[in-house]
C-alpha positions as CSV (number, residue, x, y, z in Angstrom):
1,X,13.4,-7.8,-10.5
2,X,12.0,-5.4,-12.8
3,X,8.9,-3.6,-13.1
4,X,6.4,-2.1,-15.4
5,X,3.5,0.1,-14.5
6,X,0.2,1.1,-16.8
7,X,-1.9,3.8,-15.5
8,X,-5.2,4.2,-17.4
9,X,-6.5,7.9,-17.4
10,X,-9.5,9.8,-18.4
11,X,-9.8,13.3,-17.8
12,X,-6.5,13.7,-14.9
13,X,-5.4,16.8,-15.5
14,X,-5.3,17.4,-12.2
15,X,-3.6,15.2,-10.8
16,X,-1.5,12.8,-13.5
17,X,1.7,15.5,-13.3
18,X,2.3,14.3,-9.5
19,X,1.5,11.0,-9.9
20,X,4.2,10.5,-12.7
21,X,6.9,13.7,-10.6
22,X,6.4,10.8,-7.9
23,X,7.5,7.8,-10.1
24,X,10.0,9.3,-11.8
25,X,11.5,10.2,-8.4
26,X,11.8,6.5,-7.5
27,X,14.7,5.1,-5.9
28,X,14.3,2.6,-8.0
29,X,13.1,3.2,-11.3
30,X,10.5,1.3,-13.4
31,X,11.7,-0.2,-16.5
32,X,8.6,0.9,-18.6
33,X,5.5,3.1,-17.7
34,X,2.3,3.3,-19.9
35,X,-0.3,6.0,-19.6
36,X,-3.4,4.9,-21.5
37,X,-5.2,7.9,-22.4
38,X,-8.8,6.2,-22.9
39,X,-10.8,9.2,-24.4
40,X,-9.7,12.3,-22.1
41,X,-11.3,15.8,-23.3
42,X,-8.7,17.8,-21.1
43,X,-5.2,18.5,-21.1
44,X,-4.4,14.7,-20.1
45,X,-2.1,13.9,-23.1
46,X,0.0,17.1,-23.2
47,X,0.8,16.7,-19.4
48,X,1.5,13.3,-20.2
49,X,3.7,13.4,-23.2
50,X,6.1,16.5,-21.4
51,X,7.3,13.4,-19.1
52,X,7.6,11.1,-22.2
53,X,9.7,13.9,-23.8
54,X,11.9,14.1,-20.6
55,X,11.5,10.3,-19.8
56,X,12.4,7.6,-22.2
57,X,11.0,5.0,-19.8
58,X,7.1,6.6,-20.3
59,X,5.0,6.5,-23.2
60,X,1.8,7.6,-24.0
61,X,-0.9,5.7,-26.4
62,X,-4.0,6.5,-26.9
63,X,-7.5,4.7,-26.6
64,X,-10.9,5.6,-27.9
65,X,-14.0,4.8,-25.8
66,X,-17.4,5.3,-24.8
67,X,-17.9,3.2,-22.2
68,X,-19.8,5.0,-19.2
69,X,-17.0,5.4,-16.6
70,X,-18.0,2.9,-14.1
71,X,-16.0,0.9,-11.8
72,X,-14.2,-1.5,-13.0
73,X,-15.0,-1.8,-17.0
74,X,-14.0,1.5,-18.5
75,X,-10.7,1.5,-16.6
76,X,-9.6,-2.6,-17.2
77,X,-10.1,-2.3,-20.9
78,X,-7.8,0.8,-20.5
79,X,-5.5,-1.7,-18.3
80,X,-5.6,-4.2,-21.2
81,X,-4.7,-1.8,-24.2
82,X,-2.1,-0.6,-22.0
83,X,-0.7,-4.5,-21.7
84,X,-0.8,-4.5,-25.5
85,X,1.8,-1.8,-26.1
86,X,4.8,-3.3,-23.2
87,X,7.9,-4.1,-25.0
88,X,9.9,-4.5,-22.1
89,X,10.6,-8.0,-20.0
90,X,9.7,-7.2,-16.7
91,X,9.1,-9.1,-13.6
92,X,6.3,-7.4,-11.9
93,X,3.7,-5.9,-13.1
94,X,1.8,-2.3,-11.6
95,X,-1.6,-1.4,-12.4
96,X,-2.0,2.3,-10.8
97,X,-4.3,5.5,-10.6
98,X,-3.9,8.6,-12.1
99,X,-4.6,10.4,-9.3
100,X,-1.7,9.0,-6.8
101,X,1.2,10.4,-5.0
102,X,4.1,7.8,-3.7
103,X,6.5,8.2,-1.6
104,X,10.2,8.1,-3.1
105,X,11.0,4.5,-1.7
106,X,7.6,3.0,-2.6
107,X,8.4,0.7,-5.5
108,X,11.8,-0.2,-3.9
109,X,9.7,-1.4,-1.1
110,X,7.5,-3.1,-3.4
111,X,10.1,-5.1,-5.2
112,X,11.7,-6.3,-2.4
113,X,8.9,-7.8,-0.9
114,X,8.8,-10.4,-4.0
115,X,12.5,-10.9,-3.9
116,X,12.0,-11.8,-0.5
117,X,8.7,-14.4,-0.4
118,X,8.7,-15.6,-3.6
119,X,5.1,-17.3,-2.6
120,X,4.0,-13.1,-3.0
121,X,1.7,-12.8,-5.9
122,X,0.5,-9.2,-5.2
123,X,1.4,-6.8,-2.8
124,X,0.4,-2.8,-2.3
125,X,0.4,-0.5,0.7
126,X,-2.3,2.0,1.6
127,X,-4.1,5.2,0.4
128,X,-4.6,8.3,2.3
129,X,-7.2,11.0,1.6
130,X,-6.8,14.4,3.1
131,X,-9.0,15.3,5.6
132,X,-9.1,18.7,7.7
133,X,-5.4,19.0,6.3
134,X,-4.5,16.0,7.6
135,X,-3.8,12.6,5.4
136,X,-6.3,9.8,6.8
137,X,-6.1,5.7,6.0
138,X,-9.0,6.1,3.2
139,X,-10.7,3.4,5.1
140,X,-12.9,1.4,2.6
141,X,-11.7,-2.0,2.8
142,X,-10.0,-4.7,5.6
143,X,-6.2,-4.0,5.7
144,X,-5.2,-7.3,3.9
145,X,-7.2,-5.9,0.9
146,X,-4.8,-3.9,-1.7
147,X,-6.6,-1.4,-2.9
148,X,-7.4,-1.4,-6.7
149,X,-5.9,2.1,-7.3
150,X,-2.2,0.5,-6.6
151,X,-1.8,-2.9,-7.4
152,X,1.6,-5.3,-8.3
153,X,1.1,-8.5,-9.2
154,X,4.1,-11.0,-10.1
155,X,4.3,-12.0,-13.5
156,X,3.3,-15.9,-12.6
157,X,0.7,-15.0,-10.5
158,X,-0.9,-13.0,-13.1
159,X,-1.0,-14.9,-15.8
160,X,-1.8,-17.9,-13.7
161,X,-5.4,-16.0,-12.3
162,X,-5.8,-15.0,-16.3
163,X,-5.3,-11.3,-15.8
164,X,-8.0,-8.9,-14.7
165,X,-11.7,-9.2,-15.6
166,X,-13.5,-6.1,-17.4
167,X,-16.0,-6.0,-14.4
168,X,-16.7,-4.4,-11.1
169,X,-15.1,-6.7,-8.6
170,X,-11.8,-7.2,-10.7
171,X,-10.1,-6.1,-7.6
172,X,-11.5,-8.5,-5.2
173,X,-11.8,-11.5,-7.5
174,X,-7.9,-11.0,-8.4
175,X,-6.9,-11.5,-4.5
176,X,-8.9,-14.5,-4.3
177,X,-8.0,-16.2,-7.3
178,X,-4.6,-15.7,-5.8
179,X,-5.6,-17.4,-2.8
180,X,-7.0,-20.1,-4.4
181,X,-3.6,-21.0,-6.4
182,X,-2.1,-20.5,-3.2
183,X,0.0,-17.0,-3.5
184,X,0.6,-14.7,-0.6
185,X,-1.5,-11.1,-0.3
186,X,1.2,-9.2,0.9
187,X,-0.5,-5.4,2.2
188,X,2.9,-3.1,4.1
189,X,0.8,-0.5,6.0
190,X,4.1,1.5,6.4
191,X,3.7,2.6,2.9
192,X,0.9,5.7,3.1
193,X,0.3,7.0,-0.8
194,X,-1.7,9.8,-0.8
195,X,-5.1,9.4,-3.1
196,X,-5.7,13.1,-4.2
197,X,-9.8,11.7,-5.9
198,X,-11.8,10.1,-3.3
199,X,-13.1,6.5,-4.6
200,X,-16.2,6.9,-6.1
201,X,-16.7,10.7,-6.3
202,X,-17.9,10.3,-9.5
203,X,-20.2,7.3,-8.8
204,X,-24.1,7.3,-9.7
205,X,-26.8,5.1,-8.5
206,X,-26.4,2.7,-11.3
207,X,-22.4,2.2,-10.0
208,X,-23.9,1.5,-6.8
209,X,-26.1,-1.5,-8.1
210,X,-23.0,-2.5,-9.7
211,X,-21.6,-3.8,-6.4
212,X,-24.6,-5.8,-5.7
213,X,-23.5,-6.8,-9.1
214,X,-19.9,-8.1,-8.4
215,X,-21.1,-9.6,-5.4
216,X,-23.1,-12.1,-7.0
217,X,-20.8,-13.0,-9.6
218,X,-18.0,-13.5,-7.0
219,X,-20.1,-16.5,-6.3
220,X,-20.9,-15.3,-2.7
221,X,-24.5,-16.2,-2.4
222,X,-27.0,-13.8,-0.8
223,X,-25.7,-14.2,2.9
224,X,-22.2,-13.5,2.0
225,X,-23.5,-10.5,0.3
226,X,-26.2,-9.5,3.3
227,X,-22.8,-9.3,5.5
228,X,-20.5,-7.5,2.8
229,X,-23.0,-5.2,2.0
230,X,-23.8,-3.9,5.5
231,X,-20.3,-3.7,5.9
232,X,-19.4,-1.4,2.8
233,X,-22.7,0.3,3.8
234,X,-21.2,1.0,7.5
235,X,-18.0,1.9,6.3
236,X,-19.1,4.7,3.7
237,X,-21.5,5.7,6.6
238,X,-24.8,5.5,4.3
239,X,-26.7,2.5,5.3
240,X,-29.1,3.0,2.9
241,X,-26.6,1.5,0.2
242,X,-27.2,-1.9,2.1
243,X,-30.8,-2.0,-0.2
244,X,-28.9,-0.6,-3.5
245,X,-26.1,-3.5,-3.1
246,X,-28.8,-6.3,-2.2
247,X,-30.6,-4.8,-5.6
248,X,-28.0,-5.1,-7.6
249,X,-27.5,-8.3,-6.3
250,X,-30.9,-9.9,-6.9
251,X,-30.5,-8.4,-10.4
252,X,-27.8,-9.9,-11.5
253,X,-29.2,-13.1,-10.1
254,X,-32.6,-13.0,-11.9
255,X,-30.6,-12.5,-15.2
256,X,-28.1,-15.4,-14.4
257,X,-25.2,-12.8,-15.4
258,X,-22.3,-15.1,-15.6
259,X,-19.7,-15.5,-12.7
260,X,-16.4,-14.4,-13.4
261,X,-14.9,-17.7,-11.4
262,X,-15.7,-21.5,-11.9
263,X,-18.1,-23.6,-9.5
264,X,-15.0,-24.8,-7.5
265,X,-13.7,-21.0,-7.5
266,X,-16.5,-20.0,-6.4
267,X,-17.0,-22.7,-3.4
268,X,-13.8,-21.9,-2.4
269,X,-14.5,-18.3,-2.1
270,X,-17.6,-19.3,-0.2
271,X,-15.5,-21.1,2.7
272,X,-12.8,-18.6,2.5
273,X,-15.4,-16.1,3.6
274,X,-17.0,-17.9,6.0
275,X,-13.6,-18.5,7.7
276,X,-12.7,-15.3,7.5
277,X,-16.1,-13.9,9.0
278,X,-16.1,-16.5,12.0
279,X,-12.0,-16.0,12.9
280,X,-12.8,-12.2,13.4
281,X,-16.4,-12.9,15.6
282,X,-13.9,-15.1,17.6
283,X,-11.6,-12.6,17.6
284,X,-14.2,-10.0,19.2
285,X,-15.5,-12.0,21.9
């Protein structure tokens, strides 16, 4: 099976020179890699085009925004124009961070987990953030969650979920879409890639009402959302975000900001997390 990979960047100097030394070192190469470079102001595209002039596999284009760099919109239209440019068949297809270090067997691991299951619509391992010189699980979401820095989709699934929404929330509505159609989440928690940017470093107040945001139009309802919140809020160790998210929330519901699933998506996601929420309360006691 083949793969392709598009990394959106803005402003990676830093850090978009390992991220591509680690792909390029691959036991098993990609078949085409895009780096969008969506409006950087730093040394982004000369880093970038030394691996395209030492890689025939990479290429560089170049986007022109000014969208506010929020989750999720800023870095999926990026995604998209990247999508434009493929000319290469490929099998899989890799939406990844410019700001990530894999190890050398990575996408070999990757691949095979498709070629194995073929019910697999997405699969991803884990980032780690370094901590008191020490990498740590960066330890945001449940571990059947792939984390929107490093995601593979197969090609069916994909196109079947229609791609990725320009939205916060494209990285949970993508999983459960899958569900829904009835494709496999596969997460391998043997595969640590290190995350040199924390999520959300860069994040302002506004970001956070965005998650309140994508709550709503994941079609959870305001329970759902109560729980999720207080959870995100408890795992970034700021409970006050608890009132941002539920803010957001009620926001986007006063404005009836469309839901980026359909009434039956949306009711399944209801029940899915209902399930989910009562097998692990059953699991605790």
């Amino acid at each position: 099976m083949n793969y392709c990979i598009i990394i959106p960047t803005f402003n990676e100097e830093k850090y978009i020179a390992l991220t591509l030394q680690s792909i390029v070192e691959q036991t098993v190469l990609p078949t085409q890699v895009i780096v969008v470079n969506d409006g950087s102001t730093d040394s982004t595209p000369e880093i970038v085009q030394s691996f395209v002039n030492a890689y025939p596999f990479i290429s560089l284009v170049n986007k022109t925004s000014e969208a506010v760099h929020l989750p999720g919109s800023k870095v999926i239209h990026a995604f998209h124009w990247g999508e434009k440019h493929l000319s290469t068949p490929y099998d899989i297809l890799v939406k990844v961070d410019g700001d990530l270090i894999f190890p050398s067997h990575y996408f070999e691991t990757i691949r095979n987990h498709f070629v194995n299951d073929n019910q697999i619509g997405m699969a991803g391992g884990f980032c780690y953030i370094e901590k008191n010189n020490t990498w740590v699980l960066e330890n945001l979401t449940d571990k059947d969650h792939i984390r929107g820095a490093l995601k593979a989709y197969r090609k069916e699934a994909y196109q079947q979920i229609g791609g990725l929404r320009a939205q916060m929330g494209w990285d949970t509505v993508d999983e459960l879409l899958c569900t829904f159609y009835g494709w496999k989440i596969k997460t391998d928690s043997s595969l640590h890639v290190k995350h040199l940017k924390p999520t959300g470093a860069s994040y302002n107040k506004a970001a956070r009402f965005k998650q309140g945001e994508a709550f709503y139009c994941l079609g959870y309802g305001f329970w759902i959302t109560l729980i999720a919140s207080l959870k995100l809020a408890l795992r970034k160790k700021k409970f006050r975000l608890t009132l941002d998210y539920i803010r957001g929330f009620w926001k986007a519901k006063k404005s009836q900001k469309p839901l980026m699933v359909t009434p039956e998506q949306a009711r399944f996601i209801r029940a899915y997390r209902w399930k989910g929420m009562k097998a692990k309360l059953l699991s605790i006691f």
